[in-house]
C-alpha positions as CSV (number, residue, x, y, z in Angstrom):
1,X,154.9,80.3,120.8
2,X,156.4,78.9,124.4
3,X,153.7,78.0,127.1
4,X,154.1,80.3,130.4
5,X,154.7,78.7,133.5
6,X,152.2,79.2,136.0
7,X,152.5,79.0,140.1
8,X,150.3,79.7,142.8
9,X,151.3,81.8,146.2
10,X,150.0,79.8,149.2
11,X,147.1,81.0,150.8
12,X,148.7,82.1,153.9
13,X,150.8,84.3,151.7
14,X,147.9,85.8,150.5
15,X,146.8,86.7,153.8
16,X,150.0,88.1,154.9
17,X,149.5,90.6,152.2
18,X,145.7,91.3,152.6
19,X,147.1,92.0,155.9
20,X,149.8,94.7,154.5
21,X,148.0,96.9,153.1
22,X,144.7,98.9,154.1
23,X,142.9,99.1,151.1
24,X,142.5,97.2,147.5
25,X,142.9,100.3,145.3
26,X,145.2,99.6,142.1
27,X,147.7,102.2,143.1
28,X,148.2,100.9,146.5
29,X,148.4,97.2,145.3
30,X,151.4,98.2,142.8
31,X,153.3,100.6,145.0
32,X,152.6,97.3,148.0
33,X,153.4,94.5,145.6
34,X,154.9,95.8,142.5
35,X,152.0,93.7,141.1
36,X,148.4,95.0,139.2
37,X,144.9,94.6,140.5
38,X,144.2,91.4,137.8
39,X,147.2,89.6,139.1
40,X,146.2,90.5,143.1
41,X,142.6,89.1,141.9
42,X,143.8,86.0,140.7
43,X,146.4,85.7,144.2
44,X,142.8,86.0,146.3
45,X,140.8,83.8,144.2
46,X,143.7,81.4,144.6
47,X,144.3,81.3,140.9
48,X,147.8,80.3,139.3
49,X,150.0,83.7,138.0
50,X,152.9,83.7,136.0
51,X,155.9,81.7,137.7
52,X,158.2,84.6,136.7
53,X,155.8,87.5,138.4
54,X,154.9,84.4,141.9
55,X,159.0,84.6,142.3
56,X,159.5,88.4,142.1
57,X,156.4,88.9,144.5
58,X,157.8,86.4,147.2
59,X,161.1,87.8,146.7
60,X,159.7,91.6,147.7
61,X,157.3,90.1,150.1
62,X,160.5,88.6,151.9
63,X,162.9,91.9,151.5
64,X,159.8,93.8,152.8
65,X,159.3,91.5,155.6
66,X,155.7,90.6,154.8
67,X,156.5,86.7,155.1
């Protein structure tokens, strides 16, 4: 089986988005960030997520002007 690639967001990243969004519900975190409430737990714990999932997410973030 191949190994995943794993990347962390920067922590100022993290608190651009904790700054977009008004509460931490799971349905507001995915319709925010395209991203579930295990992978937004792991972004404010500072905790690696999958490289492919860190570049789609920075991606949005930029189109959305978040960053």
């Amino acid at each position: 089986m191949r190994e995943q690639r794993m990347s962390g967001v920067p922590a100022d990243v993290v608190a651009a988005m904790r700054s977009a969004i008004s509460c931490q519900k799971p349905d507001e975190i995915q319709n925010r960030f395209g991203i579930s409430l295990n992978t937004w737990t792991k972004l404010r714990e500072g905790r690696a997520i999958r490289h492919s999932v860190a570049e789609r997410l920075i991606q949005r973030l930029q189109r959305d002007q978040v960053i």
